[in-house]
mmJSON file of the N, C-alpha and C atoms, coordinates in Angstrom:
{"data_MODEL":{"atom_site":{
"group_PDB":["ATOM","ATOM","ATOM","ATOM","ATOM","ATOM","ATOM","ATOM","ATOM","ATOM","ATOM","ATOM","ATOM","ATOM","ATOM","ATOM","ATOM","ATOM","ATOM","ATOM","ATOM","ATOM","ATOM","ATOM","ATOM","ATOM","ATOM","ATOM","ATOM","ATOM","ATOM","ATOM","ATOM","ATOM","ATOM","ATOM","ATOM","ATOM","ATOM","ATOM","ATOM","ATOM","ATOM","ATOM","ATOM","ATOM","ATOM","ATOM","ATOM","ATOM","ATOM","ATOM","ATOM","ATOM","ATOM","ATOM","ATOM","ATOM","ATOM","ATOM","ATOM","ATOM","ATOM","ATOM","ATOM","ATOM","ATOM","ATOM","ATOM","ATOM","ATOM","ATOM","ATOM","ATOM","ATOM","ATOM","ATOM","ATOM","ATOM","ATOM","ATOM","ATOM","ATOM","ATOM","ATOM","ATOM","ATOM","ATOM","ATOM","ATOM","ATOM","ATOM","ATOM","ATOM","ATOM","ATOM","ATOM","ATOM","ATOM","ATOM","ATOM","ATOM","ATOM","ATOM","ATOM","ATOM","ATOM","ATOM","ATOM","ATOM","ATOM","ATOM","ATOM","ATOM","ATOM","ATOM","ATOM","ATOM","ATOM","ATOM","ATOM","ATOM","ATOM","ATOM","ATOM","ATOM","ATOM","ATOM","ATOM","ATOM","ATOM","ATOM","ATOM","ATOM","ATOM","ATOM","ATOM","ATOM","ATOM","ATOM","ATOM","ATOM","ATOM","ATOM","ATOM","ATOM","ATOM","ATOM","ATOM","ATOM","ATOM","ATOM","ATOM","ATOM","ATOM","ATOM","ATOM","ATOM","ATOM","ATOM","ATOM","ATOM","ATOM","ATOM","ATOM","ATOM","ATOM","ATOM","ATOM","ATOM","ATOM","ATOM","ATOM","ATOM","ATOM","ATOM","ATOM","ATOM","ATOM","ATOM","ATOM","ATOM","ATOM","ATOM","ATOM","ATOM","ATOM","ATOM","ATOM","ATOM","ATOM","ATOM","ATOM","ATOM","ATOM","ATOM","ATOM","ATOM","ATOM","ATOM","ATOM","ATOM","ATOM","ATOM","ATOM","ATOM","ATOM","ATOM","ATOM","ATOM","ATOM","ATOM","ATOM","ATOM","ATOM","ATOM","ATOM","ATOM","ATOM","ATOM","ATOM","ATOM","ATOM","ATOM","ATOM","ATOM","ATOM","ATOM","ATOM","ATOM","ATOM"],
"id":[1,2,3,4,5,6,7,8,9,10,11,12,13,14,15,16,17,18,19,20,21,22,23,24,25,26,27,28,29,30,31,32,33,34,35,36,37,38,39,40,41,42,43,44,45,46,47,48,49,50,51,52,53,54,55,56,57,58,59,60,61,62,63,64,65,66,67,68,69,70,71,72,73,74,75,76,77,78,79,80,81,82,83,84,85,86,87,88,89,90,91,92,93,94,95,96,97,98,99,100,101,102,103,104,105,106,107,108,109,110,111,112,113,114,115,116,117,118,119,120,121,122,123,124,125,126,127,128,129,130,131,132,133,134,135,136,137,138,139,140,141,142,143,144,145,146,147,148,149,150,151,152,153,154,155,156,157,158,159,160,161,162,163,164,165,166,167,168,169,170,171,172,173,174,175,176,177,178,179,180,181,182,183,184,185,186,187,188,189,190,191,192,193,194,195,196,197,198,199,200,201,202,203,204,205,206,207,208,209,210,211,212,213,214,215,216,217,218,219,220,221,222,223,224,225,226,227,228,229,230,231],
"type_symbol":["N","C","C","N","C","C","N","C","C","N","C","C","N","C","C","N","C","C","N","C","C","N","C","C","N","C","C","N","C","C","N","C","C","N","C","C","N","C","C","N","C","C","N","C","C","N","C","C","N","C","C","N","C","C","N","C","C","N","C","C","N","C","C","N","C","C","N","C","C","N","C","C","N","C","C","N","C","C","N","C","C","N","C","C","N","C","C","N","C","C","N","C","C","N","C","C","N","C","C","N","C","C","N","C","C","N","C","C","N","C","C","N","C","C","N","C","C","N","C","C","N","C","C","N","C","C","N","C","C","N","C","C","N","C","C","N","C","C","N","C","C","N","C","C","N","C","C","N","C","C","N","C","C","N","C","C","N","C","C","N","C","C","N","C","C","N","C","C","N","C","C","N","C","C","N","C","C","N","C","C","N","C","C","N","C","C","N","C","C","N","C","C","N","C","C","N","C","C","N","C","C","N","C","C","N","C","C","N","C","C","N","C","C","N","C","C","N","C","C","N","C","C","N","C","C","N","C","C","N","C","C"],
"label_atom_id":["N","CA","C","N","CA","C","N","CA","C","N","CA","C","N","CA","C","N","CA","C","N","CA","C","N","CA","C","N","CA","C","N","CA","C","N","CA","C","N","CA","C","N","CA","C","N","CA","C","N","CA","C","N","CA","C","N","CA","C","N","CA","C","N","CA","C","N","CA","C","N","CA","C","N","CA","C","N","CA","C","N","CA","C","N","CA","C","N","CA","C","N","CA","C","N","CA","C","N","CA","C","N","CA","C","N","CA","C","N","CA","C","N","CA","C","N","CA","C","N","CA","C","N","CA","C","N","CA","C","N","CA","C","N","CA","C","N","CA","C","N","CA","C","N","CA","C","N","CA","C","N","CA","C","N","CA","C","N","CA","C","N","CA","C","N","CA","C","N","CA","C","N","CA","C","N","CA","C","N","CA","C","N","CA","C","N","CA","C","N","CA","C","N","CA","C","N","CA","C","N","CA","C","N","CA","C","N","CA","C","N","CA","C","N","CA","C","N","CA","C","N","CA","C","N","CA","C","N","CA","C","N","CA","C","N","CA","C","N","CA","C","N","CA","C","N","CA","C","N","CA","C","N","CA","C","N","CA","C","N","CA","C","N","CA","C","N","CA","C"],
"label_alt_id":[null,null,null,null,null,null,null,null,null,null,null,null,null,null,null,null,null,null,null,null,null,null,null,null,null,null,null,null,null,null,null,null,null,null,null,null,null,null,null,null,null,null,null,null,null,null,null,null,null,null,null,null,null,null,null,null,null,null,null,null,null,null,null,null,null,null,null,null,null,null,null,null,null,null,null,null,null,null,null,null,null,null,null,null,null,null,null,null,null,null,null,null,null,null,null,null,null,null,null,null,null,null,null,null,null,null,null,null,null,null,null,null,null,null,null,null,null,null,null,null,null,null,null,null,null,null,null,null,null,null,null,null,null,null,null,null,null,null,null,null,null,null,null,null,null,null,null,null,null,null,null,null,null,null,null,null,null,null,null,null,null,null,null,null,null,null,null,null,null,null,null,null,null,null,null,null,null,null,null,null,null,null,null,null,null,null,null,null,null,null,null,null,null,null,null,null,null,null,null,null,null,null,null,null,null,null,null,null,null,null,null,null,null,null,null,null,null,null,null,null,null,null,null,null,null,null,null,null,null,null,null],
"label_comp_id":["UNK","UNK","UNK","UNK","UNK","UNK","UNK","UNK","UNK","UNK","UNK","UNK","UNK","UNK","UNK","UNK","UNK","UNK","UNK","UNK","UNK","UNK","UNK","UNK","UNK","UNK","UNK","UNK","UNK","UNK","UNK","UNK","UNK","UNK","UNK","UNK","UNK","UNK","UNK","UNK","UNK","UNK","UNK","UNK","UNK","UNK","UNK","UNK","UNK","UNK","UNK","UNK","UNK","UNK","UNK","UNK","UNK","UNK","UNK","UNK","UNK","UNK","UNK","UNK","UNK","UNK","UNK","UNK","UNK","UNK","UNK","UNK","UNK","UNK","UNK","UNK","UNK","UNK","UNK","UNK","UNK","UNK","UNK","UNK","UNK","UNK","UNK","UNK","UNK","UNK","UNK","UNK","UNK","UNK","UNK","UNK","UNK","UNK","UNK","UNK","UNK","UNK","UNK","UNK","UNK","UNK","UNK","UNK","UNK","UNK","UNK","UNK","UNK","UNK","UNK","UNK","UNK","UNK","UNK","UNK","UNK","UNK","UNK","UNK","UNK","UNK","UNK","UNK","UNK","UNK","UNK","UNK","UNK","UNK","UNK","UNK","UNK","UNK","UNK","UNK","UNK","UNK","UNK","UNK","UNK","UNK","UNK","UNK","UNK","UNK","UNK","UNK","UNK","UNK","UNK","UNK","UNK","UNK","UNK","UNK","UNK","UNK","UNK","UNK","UNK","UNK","UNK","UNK","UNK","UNK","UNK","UNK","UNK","UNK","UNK","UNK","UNK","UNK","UNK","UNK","UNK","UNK","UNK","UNK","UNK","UNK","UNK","UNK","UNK","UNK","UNK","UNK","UNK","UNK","UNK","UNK","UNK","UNK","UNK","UNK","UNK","UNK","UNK","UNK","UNK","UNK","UNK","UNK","UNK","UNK","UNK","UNK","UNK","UNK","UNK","UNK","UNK","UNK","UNK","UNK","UNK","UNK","UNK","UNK","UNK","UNK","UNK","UNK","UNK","UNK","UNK"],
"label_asym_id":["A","A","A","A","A","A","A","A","A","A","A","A","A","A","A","A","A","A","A","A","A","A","A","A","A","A","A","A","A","A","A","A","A","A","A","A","A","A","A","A","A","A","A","A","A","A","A","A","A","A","A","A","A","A","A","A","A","A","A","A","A","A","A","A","A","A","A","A","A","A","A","A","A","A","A","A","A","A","A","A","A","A","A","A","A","A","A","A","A","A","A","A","A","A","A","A","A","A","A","A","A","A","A","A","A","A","A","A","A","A","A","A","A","A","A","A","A","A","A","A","A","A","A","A","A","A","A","A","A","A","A","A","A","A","A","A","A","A","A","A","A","A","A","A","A","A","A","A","A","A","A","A","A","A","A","A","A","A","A","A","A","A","A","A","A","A","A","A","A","A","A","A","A","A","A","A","A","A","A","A","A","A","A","A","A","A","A","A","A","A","A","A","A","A","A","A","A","A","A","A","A","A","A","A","A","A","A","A","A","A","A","A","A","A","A","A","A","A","A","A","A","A","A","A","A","A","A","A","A","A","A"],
"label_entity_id":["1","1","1","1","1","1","1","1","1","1","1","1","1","1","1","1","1","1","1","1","1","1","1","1","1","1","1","1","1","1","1","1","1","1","1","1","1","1","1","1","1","1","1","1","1","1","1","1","1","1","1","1","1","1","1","1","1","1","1","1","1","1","1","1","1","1","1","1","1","1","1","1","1","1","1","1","1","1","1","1","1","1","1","1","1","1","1","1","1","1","1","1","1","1","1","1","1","1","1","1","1","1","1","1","1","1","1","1","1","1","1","1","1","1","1","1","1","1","1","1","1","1","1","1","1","1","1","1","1","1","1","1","1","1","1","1","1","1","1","1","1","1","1","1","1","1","1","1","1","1","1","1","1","1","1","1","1","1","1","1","1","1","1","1","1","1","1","1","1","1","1","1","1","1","1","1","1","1","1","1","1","1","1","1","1","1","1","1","1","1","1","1","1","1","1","1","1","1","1","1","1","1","1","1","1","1","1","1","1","1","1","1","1","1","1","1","1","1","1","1","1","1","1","1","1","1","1","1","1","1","1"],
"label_seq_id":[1,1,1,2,2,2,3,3,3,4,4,4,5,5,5,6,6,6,7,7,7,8,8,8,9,9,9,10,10,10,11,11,11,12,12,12,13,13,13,14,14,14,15,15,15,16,16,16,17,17,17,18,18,18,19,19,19,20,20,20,21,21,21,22,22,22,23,23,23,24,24,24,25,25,25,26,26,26,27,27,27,28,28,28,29,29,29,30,30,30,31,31,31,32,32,32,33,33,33,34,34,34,35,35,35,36,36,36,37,37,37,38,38,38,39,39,39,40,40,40,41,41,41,42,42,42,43,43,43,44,44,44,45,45,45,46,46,46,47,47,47,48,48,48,49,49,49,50,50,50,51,51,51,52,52,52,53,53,53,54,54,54,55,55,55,56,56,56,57,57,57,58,58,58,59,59,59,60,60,60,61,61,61,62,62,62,63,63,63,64,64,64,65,65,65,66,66,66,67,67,67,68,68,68,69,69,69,70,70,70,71,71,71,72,72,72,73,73,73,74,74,74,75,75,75,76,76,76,77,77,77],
"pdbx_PDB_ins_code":[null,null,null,null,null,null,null,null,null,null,null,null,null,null,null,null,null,null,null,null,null,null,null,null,null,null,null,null,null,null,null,null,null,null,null,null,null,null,null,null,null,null,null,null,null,null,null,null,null,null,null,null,null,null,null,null,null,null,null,null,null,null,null,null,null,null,null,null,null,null,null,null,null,null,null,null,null,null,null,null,null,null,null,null,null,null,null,null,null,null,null,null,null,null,null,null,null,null,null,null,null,null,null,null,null,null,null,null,null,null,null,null,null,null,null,null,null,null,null,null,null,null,null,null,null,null,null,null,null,null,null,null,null,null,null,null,null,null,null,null,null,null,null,null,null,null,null,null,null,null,null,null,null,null,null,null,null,null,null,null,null,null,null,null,null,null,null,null,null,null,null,null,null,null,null,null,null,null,null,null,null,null,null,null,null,null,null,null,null,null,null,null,null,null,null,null,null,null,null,null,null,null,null,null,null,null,null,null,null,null,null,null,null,null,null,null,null,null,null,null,null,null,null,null,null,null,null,null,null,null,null],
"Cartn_x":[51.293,51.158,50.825,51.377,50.958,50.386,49.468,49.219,49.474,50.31,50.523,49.524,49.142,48.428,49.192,49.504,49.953,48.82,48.713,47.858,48.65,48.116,47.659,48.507,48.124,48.825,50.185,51.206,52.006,52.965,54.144,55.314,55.41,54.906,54.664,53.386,53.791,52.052,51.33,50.113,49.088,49.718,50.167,50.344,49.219,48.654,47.771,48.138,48.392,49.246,48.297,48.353,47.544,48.296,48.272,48.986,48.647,47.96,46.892,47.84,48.552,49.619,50.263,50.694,51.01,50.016,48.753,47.987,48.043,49.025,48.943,47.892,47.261,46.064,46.479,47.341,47.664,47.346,47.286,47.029,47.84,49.183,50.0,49.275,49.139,48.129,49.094,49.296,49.831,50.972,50.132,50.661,52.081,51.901,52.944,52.486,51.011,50.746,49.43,49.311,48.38,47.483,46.927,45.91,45.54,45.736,46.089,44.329,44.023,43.269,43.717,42.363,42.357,42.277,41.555,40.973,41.159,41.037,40.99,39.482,38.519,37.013,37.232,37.682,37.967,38.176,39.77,40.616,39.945,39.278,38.451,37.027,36.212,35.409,36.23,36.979,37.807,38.25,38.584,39.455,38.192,37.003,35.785,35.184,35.338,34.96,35.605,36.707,37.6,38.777,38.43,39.237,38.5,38.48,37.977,38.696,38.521,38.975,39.827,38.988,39.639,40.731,41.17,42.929,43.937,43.426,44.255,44.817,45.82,46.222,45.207,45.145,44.161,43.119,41.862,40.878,40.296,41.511,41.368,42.282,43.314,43.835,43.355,42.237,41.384,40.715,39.699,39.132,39.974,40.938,42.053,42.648,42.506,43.114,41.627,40.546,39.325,38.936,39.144,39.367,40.153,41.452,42.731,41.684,41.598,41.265,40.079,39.1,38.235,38.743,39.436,40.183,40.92,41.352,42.173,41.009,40.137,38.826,38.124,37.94,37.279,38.466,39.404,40.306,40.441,40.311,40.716,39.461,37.81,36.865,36.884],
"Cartn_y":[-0.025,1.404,1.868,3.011,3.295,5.007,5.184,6.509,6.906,8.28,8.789,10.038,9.635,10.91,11.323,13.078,13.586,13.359,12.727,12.572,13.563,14.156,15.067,14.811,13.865,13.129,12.451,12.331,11.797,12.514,11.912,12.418,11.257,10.463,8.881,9.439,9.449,9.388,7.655,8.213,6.685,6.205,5.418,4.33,3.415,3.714,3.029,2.161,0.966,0.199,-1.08,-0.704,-1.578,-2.147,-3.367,-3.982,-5.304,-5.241,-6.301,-7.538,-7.624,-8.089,-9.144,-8.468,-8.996,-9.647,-9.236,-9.27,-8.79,-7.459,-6.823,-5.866,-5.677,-4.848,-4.032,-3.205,-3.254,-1.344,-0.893,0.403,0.514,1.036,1.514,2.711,2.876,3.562,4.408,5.352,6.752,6.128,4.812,4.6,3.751,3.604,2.287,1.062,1.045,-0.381,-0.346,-1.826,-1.675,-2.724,-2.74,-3.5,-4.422,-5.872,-5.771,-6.785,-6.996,-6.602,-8.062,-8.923,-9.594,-9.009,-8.286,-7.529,-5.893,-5.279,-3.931,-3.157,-4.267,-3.798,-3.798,-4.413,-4.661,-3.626,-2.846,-1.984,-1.024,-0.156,0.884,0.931,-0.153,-0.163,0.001,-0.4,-0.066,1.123,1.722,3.676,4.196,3.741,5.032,4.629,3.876,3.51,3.768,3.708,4.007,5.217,6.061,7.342,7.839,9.377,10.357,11.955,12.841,13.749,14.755,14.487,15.442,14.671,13.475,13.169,13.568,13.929,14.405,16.119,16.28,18.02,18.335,17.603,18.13,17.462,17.779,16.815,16.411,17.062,16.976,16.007,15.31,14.243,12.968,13.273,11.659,11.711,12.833,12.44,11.835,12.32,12.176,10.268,10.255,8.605,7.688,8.168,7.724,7.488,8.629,8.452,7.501,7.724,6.824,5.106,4.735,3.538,2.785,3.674,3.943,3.477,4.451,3.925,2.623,2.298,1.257,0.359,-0.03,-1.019,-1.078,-0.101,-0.126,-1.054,-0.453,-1.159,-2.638,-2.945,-4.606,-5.201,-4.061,-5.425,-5.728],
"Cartn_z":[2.363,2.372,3.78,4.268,5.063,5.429,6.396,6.137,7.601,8.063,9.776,10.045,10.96,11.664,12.978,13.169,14.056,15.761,16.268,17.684,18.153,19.215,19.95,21.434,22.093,23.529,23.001,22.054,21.795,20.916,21.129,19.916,18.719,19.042,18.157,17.709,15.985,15.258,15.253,15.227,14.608,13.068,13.113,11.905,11.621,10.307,9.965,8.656,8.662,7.489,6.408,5.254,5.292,3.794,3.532,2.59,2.305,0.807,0.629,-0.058,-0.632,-1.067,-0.172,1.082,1.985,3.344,3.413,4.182,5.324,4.99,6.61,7.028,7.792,8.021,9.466,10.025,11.473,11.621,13.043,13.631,14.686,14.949,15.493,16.289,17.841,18.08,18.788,19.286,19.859,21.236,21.739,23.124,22.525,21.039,20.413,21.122,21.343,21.439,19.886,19.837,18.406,17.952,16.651,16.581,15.265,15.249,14.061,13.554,12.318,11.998,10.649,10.195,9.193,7.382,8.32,6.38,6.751,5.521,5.505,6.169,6.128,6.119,7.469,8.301,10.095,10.32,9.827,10.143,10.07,9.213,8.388,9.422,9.954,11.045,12.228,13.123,14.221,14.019,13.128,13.218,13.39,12.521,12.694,14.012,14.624,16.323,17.538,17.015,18.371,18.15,17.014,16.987,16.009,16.551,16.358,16.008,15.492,14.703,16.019,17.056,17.862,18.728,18.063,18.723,17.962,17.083,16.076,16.418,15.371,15.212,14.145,13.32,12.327,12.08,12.305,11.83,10.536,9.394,7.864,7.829,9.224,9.197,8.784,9.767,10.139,9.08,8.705,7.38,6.282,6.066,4.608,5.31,6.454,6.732,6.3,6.591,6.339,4.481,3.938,2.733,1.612,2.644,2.46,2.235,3.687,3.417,3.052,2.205,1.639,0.179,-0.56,-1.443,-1.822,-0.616,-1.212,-0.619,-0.095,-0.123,-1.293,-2.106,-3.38,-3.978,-4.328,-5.348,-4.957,-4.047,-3.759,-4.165,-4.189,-4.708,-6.168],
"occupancy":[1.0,1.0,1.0,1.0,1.0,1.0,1.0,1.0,1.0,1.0,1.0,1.0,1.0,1.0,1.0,1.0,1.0,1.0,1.0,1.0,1.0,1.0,1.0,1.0,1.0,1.0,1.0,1.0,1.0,1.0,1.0,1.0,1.0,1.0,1.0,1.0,1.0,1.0,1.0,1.0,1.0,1.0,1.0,1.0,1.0,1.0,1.0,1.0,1.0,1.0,1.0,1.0,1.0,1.0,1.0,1.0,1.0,1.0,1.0,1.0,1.0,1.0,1.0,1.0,1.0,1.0,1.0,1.0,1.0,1.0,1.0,1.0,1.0,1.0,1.0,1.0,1.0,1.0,1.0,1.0,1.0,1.0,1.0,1.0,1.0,1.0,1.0,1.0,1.0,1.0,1.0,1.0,1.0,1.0,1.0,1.0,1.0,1.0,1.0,1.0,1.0,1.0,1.0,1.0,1.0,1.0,1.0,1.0,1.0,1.0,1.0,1.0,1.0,1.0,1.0,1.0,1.0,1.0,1.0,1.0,1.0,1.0,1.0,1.0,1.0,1.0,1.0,1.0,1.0,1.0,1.0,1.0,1.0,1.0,1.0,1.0,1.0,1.0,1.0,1.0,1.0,1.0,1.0,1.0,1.0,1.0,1.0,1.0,1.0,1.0,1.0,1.0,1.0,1.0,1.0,1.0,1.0,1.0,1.0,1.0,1.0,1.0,1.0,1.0,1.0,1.0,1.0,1.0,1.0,1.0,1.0,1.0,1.0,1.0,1.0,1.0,1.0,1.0,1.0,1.0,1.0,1.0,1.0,1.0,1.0,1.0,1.0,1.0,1.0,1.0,1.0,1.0,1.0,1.0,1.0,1.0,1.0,1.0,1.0,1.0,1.0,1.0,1.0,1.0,1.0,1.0,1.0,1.0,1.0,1.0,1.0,1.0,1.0,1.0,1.0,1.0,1.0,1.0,1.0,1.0,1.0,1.0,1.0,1.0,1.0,1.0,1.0,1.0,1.0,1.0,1.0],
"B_iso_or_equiv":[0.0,0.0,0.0,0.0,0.0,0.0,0.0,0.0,0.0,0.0,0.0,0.0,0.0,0.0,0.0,0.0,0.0,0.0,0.0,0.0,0.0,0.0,0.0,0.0,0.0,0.0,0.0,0.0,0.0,0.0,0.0,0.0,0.0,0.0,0.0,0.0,0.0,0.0,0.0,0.0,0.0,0.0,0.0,0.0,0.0,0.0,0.0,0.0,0.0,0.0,0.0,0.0,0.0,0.0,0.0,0.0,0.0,0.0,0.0,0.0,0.0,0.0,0.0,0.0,0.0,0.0,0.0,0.0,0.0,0.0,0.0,0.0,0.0,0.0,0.0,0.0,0.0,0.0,0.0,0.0,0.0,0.0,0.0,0.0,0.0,0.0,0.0,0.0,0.0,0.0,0.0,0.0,0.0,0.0,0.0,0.0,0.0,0.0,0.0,0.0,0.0,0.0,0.0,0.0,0.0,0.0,0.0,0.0,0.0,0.0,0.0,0.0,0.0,0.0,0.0,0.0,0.0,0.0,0.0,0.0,0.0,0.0,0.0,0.0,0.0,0.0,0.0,0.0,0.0,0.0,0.0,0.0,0.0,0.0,0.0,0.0,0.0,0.0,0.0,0.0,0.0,0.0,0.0,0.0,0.0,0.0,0.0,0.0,0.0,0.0,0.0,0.0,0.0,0.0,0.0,0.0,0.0,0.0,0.0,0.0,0.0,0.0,0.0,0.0,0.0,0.0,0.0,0.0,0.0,0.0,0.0,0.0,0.0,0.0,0.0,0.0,0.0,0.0,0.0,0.0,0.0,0.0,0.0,0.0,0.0,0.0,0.0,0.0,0.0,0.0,0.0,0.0,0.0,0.0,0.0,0.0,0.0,0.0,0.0,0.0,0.0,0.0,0.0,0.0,0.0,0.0,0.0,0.0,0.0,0.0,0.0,0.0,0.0,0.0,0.0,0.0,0.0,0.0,0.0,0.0,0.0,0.0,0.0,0.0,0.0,0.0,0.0,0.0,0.0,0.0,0.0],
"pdbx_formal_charge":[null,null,null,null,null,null,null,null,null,null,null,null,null,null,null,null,null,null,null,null,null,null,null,null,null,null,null,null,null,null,null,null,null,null,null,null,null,null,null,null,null,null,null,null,null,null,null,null,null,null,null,null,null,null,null,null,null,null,null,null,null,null,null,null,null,null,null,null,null,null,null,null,null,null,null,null,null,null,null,null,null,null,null,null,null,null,null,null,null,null,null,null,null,null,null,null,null,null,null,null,null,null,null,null,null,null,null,null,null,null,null,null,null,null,null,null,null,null,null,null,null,null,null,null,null,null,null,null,null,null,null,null,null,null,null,null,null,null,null,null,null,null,null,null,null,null,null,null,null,null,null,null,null,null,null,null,null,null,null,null,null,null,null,null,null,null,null,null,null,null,null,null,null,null,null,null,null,null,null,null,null,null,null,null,null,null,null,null,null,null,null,null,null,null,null,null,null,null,null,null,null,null,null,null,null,null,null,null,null,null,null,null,null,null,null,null,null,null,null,null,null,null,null,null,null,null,null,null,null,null,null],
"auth_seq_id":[1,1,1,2,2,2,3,3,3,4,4,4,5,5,5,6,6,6,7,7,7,8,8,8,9,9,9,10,10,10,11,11,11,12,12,12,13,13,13,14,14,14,15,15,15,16,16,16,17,17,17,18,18,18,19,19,19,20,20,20,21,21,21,22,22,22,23,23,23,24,24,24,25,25,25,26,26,26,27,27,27,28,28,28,29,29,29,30,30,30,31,31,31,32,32,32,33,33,33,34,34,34,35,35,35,36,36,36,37,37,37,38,38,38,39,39,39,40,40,40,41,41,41,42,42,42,43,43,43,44,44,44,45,45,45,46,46,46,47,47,47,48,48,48,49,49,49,50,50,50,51,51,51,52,52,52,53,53,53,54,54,54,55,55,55,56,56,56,57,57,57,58,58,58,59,59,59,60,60,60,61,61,61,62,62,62,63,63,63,64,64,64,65,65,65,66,66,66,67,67,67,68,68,68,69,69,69,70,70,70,71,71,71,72,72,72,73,73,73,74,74,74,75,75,75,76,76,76,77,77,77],
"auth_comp_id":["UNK","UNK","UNK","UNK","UNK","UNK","UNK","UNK","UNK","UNK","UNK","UNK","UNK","UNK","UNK","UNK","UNK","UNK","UNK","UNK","UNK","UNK","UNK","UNK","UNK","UNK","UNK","UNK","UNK","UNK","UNK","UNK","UNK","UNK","UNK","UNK","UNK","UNK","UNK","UNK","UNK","UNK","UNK","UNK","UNK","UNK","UNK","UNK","UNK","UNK","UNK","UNK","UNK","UNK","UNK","UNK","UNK","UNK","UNK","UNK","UNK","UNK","UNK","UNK","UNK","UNK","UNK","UNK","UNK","UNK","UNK","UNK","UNK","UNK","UNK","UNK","UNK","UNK","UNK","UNK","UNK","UNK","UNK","UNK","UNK","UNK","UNK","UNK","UNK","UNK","UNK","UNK","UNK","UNK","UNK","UNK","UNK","UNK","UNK","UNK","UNK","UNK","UNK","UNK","UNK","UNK","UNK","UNK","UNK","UNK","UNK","UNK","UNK","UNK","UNK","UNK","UNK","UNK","UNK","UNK","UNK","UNK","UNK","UNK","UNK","UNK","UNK","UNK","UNK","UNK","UNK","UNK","UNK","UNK","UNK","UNK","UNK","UNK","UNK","UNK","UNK","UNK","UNK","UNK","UNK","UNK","UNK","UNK","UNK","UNK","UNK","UNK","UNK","UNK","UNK","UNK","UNK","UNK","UNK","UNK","UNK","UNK","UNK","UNK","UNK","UNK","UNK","UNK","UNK","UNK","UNK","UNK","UNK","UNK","UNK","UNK","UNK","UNK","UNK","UNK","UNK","UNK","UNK","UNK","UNK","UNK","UNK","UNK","UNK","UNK","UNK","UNK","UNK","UNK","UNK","UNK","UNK","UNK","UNK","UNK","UNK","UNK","UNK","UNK","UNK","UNK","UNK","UNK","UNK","UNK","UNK","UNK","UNK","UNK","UNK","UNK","UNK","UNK","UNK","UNK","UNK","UNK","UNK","UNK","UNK","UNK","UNK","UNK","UNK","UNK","UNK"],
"auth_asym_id":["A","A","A","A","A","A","A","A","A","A","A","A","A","A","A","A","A","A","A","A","A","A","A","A","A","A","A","A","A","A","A","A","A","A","A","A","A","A","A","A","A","A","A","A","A","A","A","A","A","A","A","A","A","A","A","A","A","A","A","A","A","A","A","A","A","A","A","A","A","A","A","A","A","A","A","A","A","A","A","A","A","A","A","A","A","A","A","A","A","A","A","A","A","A","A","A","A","A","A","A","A","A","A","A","A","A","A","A","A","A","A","A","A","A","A","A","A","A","A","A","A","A","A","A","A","A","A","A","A","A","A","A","A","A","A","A","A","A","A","A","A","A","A","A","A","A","A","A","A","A","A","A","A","A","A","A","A","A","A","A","A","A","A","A","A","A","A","A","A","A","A","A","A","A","A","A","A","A","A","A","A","A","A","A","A","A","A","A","A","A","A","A","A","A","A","A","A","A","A","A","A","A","A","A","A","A","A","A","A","A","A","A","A","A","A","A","A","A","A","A","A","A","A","A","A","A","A","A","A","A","A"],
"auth_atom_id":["N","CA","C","N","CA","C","N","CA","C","N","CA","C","N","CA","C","N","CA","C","N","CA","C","N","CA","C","N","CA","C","N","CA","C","N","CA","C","N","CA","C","N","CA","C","N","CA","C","N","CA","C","N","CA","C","N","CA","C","N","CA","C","N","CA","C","N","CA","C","N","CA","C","N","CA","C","N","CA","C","N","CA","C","N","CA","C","N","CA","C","N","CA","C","N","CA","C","N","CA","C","N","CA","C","N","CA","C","N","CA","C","N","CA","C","N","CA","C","N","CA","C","N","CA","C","N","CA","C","N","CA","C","N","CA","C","N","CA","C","N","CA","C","N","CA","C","N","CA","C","N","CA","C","N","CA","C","N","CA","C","N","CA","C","N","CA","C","N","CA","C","N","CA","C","N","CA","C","N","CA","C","N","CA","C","N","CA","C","N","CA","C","N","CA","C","N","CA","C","N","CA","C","N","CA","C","N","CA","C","N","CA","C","N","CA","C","N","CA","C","N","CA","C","N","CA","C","N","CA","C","N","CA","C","N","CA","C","N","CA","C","N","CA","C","N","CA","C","N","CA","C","N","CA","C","N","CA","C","N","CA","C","N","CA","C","N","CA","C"],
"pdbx_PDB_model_num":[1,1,1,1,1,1,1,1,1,1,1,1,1,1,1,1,1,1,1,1,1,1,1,1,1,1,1,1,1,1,1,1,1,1,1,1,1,1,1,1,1,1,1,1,1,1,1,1,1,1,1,1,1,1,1,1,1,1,1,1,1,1,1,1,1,1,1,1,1,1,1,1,1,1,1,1,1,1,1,1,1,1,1,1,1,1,1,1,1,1,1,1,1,1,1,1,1,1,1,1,1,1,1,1,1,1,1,1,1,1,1,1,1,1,1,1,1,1,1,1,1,1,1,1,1,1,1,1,1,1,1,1,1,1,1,1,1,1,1,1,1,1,1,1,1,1,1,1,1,1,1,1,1,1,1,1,1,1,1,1,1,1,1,1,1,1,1,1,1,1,1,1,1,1,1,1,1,1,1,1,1,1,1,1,1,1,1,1,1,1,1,1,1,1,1,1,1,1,1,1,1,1,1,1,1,1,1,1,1,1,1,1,1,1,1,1,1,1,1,1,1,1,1,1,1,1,1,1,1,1,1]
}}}
């Protein structure tokens, strides 16, 4: 699954992908360079550390991506 946020400095959104199934955990970051990540709990600590509401167009973005992978961390325990 994946969820996009519109950034601000770019025409490339943040891709945030996460797919438990497969074990992909990765963050496609604005520059299209990225970050990839063992578990979902990694990924979900790294977005709330190193991005913030105001790279965004909307900062009901980041919350709703925050939520996003919030959700799917519950469901996997």
């Amino acid at each position: 699954m994946d969820f996009e946020l519109e950034a601000l400095d770019s025409e490339s959104p943040v891709v945030v992908t996460i797919d438990p199934e497969n074990g992909i955990y990765t963050i496609r970051k604005s520059d299209t360079s990225g970050e990839v990540f063992n578990t979902a709990e990694e990924l979900h600590a790294w977005y709330k550390t190193h991005l913030n509401p105001m790279l965004f167009s909307s900062q009901t973005e980041y919350a709703q991506g925050l939520a996003w992978m919030e959700n799917i961390i519950a469901r996997e325990l």
